[in-house]
PALUMKE-439048 format. One line per 2 residues: number of its first residue (from 1); their letters; for each residue z, y, x of C-alpha. Coordinates in steps of 0.25 Angstrom, whole numbers. Last residue first. Layout:
<gudos>
NUM = A = Z/Y/X  ...
</gudos>
This chain:
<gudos>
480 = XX = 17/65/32  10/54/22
478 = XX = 1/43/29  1/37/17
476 = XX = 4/22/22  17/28/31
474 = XX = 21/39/21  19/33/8
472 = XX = 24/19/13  38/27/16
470 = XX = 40/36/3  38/49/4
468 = XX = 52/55/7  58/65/-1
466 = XX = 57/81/5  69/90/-2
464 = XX = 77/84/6  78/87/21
462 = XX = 82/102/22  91/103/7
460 = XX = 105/100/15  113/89/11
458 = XX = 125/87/1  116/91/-10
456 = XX = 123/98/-22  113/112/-23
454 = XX = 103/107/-14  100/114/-1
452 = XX = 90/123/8  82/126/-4
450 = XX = 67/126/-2  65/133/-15
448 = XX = 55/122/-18  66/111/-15
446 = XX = 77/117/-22  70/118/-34
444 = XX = 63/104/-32  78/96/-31
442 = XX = 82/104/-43  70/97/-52
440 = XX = 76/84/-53  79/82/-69
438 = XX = 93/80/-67  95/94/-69
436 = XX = 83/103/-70  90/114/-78
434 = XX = 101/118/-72  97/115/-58
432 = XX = 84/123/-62  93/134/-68
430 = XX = 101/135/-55  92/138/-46
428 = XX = 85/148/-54  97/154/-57
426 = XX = 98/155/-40  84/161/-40
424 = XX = 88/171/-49  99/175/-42
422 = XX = 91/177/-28  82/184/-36
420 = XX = 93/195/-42  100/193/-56
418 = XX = 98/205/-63  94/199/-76
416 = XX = 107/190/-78  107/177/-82
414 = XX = 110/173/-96  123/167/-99
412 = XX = 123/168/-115  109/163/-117
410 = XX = 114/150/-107  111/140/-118
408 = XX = 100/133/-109  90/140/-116
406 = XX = 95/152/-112  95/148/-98
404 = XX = 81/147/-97  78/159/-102
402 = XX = 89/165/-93  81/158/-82
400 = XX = 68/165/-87  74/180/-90
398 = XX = 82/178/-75  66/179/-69
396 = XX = 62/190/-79  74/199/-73
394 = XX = 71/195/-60  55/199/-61
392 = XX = 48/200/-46  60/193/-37
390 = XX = 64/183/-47  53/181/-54
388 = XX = 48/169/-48  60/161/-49
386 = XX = 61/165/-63  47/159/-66
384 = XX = 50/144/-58  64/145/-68
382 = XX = 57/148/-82  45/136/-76
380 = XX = 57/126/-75  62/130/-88
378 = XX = 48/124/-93  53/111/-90
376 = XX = 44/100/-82  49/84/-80
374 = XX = 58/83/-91  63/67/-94
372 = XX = 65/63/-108  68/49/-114
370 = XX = 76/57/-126  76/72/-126
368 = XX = 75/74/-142  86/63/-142
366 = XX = 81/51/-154  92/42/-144
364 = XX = 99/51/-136  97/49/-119
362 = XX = 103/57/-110  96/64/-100
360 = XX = 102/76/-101  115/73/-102
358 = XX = 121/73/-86  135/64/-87
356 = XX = 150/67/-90  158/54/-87
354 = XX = 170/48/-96  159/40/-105
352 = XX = 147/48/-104  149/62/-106
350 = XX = 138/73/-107  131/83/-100
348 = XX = 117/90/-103  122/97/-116
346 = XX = 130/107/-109  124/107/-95
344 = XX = 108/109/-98  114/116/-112
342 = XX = 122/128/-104  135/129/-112
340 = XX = 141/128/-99  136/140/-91
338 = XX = 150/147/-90  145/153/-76
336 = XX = 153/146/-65  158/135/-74
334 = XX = 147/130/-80  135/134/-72
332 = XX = 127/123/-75  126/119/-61
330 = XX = 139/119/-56  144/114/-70
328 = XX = 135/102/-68  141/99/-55
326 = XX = 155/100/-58  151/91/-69
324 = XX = 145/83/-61  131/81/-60
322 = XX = 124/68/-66  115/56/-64
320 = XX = 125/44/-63  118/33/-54
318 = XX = 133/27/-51  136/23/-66
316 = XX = 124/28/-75  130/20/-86
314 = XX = 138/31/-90  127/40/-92
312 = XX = 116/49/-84  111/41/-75
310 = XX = 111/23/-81  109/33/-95
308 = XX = 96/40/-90  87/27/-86
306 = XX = 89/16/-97  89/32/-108
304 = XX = 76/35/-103  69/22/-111
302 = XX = 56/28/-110  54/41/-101
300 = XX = 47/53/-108  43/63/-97
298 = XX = 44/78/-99  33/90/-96
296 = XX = 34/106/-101  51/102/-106
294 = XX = 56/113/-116  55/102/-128
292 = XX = 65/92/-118  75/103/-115
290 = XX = 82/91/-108  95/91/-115
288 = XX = 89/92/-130  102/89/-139
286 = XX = 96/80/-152  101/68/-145
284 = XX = 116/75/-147  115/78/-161
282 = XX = 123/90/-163  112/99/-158
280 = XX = 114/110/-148  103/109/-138
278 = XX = 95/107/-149  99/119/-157
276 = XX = 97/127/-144  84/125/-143
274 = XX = 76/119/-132  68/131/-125
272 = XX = 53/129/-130  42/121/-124
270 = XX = 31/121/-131  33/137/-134
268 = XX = 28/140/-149  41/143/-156
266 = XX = 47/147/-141  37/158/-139
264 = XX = 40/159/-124  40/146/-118
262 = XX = 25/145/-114  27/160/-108
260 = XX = 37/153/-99  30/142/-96
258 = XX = 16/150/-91  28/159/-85
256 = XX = 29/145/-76  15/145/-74
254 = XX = 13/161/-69  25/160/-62
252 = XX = 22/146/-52  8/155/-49
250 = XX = 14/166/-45  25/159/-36
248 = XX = 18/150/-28  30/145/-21
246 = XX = 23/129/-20  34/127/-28
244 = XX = 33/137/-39  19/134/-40
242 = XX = 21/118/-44  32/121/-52
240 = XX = 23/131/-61  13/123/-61
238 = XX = 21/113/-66  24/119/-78
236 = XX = 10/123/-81  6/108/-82
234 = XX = 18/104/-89  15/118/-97
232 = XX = 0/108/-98  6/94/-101
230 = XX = 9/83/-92  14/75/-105
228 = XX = 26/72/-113  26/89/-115
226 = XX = 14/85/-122  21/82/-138
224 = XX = 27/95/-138  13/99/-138
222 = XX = 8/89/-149  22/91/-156
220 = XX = 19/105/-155  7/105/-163
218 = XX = -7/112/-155  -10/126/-156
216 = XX = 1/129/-146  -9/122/-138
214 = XX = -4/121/-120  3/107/-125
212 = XX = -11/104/-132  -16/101/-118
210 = XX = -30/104/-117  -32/119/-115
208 = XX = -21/121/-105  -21/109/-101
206 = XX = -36/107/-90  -32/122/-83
204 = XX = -18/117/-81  -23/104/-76
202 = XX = -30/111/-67  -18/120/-62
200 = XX = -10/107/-60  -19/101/-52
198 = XX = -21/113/-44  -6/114/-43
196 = XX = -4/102/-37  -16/101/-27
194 = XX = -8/114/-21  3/110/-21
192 = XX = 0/99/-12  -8/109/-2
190 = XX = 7/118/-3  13/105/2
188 = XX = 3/100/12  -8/90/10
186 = XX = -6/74/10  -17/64/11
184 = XX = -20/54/-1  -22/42/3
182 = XX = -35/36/0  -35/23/-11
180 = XX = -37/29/-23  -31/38/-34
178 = XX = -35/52/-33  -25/65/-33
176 = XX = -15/63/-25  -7/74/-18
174 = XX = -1/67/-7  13/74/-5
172 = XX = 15/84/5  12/88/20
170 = XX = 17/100/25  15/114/23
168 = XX = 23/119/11  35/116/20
166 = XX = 48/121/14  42/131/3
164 = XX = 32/120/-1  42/111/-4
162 = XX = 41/99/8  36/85/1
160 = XX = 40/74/-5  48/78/-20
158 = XX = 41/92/-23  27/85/-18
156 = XX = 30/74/-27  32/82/-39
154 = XX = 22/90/-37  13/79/-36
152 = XX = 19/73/-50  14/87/-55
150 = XX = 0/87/-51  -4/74/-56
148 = XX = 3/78/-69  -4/89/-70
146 = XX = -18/82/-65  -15/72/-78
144 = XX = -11/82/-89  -23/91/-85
142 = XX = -32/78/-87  -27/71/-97
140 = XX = -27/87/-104  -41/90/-101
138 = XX = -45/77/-106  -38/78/-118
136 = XX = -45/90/-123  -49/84/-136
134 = XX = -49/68/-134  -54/63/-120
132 = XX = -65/52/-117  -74/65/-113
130 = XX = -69/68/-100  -77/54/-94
128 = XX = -73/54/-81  -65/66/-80
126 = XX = -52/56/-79  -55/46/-73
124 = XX = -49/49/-60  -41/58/-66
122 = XX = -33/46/-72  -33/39/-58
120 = XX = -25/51/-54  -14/50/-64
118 = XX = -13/35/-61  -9/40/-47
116 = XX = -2/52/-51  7/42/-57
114 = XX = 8/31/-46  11/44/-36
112 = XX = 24/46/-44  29/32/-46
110 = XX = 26/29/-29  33/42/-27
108 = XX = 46/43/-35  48/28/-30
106 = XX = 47/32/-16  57/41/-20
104 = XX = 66/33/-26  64/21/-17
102 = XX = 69/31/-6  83/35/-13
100 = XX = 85/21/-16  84/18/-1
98 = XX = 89/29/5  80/37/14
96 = XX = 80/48/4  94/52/8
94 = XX = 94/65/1  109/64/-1
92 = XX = 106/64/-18  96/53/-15
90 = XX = 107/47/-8  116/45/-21
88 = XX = 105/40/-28  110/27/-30
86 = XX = 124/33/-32  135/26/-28
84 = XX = 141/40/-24  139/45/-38
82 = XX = 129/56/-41  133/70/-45
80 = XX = 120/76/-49  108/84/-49
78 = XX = 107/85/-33  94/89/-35
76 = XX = 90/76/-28  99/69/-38
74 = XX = 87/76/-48  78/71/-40
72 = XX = 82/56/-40  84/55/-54
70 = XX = 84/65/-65  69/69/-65
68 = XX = 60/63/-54  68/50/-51
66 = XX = 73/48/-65  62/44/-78
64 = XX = 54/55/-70  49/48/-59
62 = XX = 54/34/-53  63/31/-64
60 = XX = 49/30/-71  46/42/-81
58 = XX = 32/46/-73  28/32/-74
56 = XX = 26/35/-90  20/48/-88
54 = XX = 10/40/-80  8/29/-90
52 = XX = 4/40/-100  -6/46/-93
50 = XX = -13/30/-92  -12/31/-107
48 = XX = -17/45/-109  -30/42/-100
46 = XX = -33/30/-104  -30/35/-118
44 = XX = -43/44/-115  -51/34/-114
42 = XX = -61/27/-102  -48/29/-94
40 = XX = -44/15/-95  -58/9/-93
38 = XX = -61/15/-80  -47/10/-76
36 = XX = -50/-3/-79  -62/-3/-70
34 = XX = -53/-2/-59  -50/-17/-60
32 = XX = -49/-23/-47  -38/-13/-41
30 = XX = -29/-13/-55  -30/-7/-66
28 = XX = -19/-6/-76  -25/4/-88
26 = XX = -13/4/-98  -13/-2/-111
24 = XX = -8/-15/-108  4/-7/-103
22 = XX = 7/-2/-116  6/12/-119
20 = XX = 13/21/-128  28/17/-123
18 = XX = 21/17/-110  26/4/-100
16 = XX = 20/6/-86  4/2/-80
14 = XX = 0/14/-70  -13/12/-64
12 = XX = -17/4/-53  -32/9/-50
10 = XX = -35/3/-35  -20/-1/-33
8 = XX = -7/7/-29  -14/14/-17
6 = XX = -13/27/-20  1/34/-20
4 = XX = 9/23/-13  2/23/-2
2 = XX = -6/12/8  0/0/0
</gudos>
């Protein structure tokens, strides 16, 4: 096996359990039968079902069901207060030599790269024959499928390579974009980003007239309906991300206020702040904890509860996912600023048996946040803006995080309008860990900003923000 990016087989696709599509239903080609694949994408619901299968892999425990959202990049972010027995009690050293630790970020990457590789043998066939396509479906398979290609690179360049404000110079990530049997060589940093974000503008160009998420024409359960997918304000989203962290500031504003104006008529905003009465409901599975309607892009995992409750409840014995209290009222502001009645901590923690664990992720039957996992927010774009503003436009900066914050029940405790830069920067640090608990996103903060430590980390910031490639990658891919 010369890498473990491309050489899994002449045409092997993905073949997993869908609840919408049987295994027998999906294209399982193998090196002697690549005519298979020629049949499978003859049809549009080739297209959808193989799109499916990759949405699927992406809530593995490898991805986004835990390494990628709650698991091993959120104790990266020193989220939590892990017990000594811990298996991922190195992880949160930084040891990434450690033999669990190492199998879980090789496995981040083998699952990863398996799902832009069935993402490239779909546009491999895609413009073949554009007219197999319903309405504008073809614009929108193929917008959705190049945004998503473009996105899980980011996501590998944020995990194994140099931030661009450290080193954007050296050599990054392959950035794959053909399935075959050549290696793809690596480019720089900044050169990566590069190939991301043209992706991502094309598939931006291809959405915004063909995804009916971008149609307030179009009925809202039909909208609401696309946030399960790659959709356009995924898109847009992303671009924001992606030009905040190659430091590109003009451009990460202009998409991130694209949210923002998104947001503003909230009767007709796709993604409208959760309401209070929600937030308040008497029925516990009523109470939304993941903002899950305000959510740009999320994941549905089946069978979420087997993986939550063995980390965030009694059963999770020395694998417990959750801060402290000490911990929790450190970052919430509790004690130090009265913040308590803020939602993210006061509906977000709950006891188990004699032990207070993290809530979010709990698991109600018929709950409105059942078997969810966020991958984008649209607060995420309110804090790249405020960052931005800082310097130019305080005022209009501290406006967006107190919007934010409003919405978090925090009306009463807004922030103040002549808070300096170097204030605003600090919020800004501190909404994210806020907001982005257990969901992995600190880790990235701190490691675009180039910060020389990590709030909770025993160790200094120098060595870590880089994770290993894994060993057959570097040898057999010739990888630096």
């Amino acid at each position: 096996m010369k890498t473990n990016i491309l050489h899994i087989g002449k045409l092997l696709l993905l073949c997993v359990g869908v609840t919408m599509v049987s295994c027998d239903d999906w294209l399982d080609v193998r090196p002697k039968s690549e005519i298979l694949a020629d049949n499978h994408f003859e049809t549009e619901s080739g297209f959808k079902d193989q799109l499916t299968g990759v949405y699927t892999a992406m809530t593995e425990t490898s991805m986004y069901g835990r390494s990628l959202s709650f698991g091993l990049m959120s104790v990266l972010s020193q989220d939590y207060d892990l017990k000594s027995e811990s298996t991922y009690r190195y992880a949160a050293e930084y040891n990434y030599e450690e033999t669990n630790t190492k199998n879980m970020i090789d496995n981040i990457w083998s699952s990863t790269y398996s799902c832009i590789a069935n993402l490239n043998i779909m546009l491999q066939y895609i413009d073949n024959d554009p007219n197999i396509f319903t309405d504008n479906n073809y614009k929108m398979y193929k917008g959705e499928i190049l945004g998503l290609r473009a996105f899980l690179h980011l996501e590998m360049l944020r995990i194994f390579s140099p931030s661009p404000k450290a080193n954007g110079g050296a050599m990054a990530i392959p950035y794959v974009t053909k399935y075959d049997k050549v290696v793809t060589t690596q480019k720089t940093v900044n050169q990566t980003l590069d190939l991301i974000i043209n992706d991502l503008l094309d598939a931006e160009e291809l959405m915004k007239d063909s995804d009916p998420m971008a149609d307030k024409e179009v009925y809202y359960t039909v909208r609401y309906a696309r946030r399960y997918y790659f959709n356009y304000y995924a898109v847009v989203g992303t671009l924001a991300r992606a030009y905040m962290y190659k430091g590109d500031t003009e451009n990460a504003l202009k998409y991130a206020e694209m949210i923002v104006e998104e947001g503003e008529d909230p009767a007709d905003s796709n993604f409208s702040w959760t309401h209070y009465t929600t937030m308040n409901s008497q029925h516990e599975y009523e109470v939304n904890r993941l903002f899950a309607g305000e959510c740009l892009f999320y994941l549905n995992v089946k069978d979420f509860d087997d993986i939550v409750k063995y980390h965030f409840t009694s059963s999770s014995t020395n694998n417990t996912f959750t801060p402290s209290e000490t911990k929790a009222d450190q970052i919430y502001e509790k004690t130090s600023k009265g913040l308590g009645n803020d939602y993210r901590m006061l509906k977000n923690f709950a006891y188990d048996g004699a032990d207070k664990y993290l809530w979010k992720y709990h698991q109600y039957e018929n709950s409105v946040c059942a078997d969810i996992v966020p991958v984008l927010r649209k607060s995420e774009s309110y804090y790249i803006a405020a960052e931005i503003l800082k310097d130019s436009d305080p005022a209009r900066a501290v406006e967006l995080l107190n919007l934010v914050r409003e919405a978090r029940n925090l009306s009463l405790y807004p922030l103040s309008s002549t808070l300096t830069a170097d204030e605003i920067q600090d919020e800004v640090r501190k909404e994210y860990r806020k907001e982005f608990l257990a969901e992995g996103q600190m880790f990235f903060y701190y490691k675009r900003v180039n910060a020389d430590r990590i709030e909770g980390a025993g160790v200094g910031a120098a060595n870590v923000y880089v994770l290993p490639m894994p060993d057959n990658e570097i040898e057999f891919g010739e990888r630096k």
